[in-house]
C-alpha positions as CSV (number, residue, x, y, z in Angstrom):
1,X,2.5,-0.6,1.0
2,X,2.2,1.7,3.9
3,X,-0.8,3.4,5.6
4,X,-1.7,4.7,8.9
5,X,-3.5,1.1,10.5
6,X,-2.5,-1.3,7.8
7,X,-6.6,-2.1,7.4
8,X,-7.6,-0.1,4.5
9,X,-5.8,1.3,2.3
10,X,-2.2,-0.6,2.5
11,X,-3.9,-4.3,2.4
12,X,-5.7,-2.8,-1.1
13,X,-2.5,-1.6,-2.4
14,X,-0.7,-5.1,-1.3
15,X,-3.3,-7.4,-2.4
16,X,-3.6,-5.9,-5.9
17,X,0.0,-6.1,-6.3
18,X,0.4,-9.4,-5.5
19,X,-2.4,-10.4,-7.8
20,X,-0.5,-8.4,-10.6
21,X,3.0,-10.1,-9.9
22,X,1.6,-13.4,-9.7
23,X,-0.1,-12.7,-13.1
24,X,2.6,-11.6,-14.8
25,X,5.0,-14.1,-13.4
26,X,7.5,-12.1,-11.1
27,X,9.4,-12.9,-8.6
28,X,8.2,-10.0,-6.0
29,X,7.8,-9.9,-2.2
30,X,4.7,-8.0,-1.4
31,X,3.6,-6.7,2.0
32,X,1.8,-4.1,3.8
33,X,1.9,-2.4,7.0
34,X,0.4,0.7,9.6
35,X,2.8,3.4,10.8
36,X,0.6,2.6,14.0
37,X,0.0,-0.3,16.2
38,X,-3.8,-0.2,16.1
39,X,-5.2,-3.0,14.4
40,X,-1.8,-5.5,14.6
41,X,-3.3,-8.7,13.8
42,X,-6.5,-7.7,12.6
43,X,-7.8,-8.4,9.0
44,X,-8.3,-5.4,7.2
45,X,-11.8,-3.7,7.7
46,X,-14.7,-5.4,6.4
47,X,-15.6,-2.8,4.0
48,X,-12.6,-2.7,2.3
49,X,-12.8,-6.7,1.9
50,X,-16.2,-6.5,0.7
51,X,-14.6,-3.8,-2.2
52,X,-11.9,-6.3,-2.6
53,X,-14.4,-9.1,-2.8
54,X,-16.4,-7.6,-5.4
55,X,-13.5,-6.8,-7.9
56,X,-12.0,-10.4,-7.2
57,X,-9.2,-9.2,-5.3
58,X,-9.6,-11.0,-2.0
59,X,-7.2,-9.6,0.9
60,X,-9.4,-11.6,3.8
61,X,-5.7,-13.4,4.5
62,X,-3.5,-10.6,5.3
63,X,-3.1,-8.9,8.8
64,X,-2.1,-5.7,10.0
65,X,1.5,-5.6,11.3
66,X,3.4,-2.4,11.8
67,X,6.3,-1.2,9.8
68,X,9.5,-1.5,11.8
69,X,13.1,0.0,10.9
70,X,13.6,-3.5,9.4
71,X,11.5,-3.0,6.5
72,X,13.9,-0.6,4.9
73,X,16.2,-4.0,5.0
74,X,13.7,-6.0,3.4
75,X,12.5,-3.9,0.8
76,X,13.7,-1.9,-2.5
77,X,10.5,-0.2,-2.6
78,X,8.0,1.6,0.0
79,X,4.8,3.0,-0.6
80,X,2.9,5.4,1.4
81,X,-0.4,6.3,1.1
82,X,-0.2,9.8,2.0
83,X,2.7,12.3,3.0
84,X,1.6,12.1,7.2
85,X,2.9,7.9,6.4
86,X,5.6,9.2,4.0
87,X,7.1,11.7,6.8
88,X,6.3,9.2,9.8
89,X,8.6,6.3,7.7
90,X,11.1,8.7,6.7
91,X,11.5,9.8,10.5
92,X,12.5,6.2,11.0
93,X,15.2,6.2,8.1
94,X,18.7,5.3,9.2
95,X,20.4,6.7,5.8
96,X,19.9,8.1,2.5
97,X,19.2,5.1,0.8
98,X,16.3,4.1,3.5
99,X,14.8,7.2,2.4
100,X,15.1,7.1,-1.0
101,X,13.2,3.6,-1.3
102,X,9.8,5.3,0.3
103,X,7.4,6.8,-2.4
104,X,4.2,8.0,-2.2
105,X,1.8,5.5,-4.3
106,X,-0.1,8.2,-6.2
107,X,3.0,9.9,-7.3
108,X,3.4,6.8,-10.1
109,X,-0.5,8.2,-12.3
110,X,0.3,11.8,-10.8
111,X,4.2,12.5,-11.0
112,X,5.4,14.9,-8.7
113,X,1.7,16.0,-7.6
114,X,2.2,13.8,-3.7
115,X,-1.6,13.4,-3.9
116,X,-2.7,11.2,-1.0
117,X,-5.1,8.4,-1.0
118,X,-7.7,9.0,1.0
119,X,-8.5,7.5,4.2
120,X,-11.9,5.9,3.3
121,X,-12.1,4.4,7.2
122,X,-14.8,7.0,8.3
123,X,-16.7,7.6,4.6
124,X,-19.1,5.9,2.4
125,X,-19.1,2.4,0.5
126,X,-18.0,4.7,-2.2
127,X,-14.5,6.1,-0.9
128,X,-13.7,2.2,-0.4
129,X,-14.6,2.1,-4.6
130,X,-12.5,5.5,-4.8
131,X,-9.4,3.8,-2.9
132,X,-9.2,0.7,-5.1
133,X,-9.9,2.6,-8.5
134,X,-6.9,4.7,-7.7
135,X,-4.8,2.0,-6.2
136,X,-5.3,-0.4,-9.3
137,X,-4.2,2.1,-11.5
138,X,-1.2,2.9,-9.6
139,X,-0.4,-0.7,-9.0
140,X,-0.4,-0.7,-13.3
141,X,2.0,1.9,-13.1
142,X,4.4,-0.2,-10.6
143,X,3.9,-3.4,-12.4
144,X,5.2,-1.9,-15.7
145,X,8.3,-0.4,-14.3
146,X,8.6,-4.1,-12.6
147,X,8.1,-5.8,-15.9
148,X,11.1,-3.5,-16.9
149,X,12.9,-3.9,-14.5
């Protein structure tokens, strides 16, 4: 799960996973991370953990790291939040098969559409409600194709 500072949007994404594939039992590395260096280190931003709180869903353990070449290495799947992340990561691809692991998240409730999640870092309490609405029910989505995997 990729975004731009790895303290919004990513962390949601990760977290929800995580609490999906421990639910259902699968054997799934999940991890987040910022195209930037901004916030390495930091826990995600208190708004975000307060959403994450409130829909039992805590990510108050993760912390921002940024993703490195490696990551294509270490993971069969990458999801970016938006297509400025998506281009960024594929930028950094060393083949065809790095690229072709990085998806954007929305694409799996919107096929083909490359709708971005939106930044909710300089909105309301209510885009941080926005992001994990749309993140749970993409992280549905991924869990299914998981189960059948």
């Amino acid at each position: 799960m990729v975004c731009l500072g790895n303290i919004c949007r990513s962390p949601m994404a990760d977290g929800l996973l995580r609490q999906k594939v421990k639910i259902v039992g699968l054997d799934v590395f999940v991890d987040s991370a910022g195209t930037s260096n901004y916030h390495v280190g930091q826990q995600p931003d208190e708004r975000m953990m307060e959403t994450a709180k409130r829909f039992s869903c805590p990510i108050d353990a993760l912390r921002a790291r940024q993703f490195d070449v490696s990551d294509f290495d270490s993971f069969d799947l990458i999801y970016a939040m938006d297509s400025s992340n998506f281009n960024n990561m594929l930028k950094l691809a060393r083949s065809k098969e790095d690229e072709a692991k990085v998806k954007l998240i929305l694409n799996e409730i919107y096929p083909g559409e490359n709708k971005a999640v939106p930044d909710p870092y300089f909105g309301g309490e209510q885009g941080f409600v926005d992001v994990y609405n749309m993140l749970d029910k993409a992280t549905d989505v991924i869990i299914d194709k998981l189960k059948k995997a």
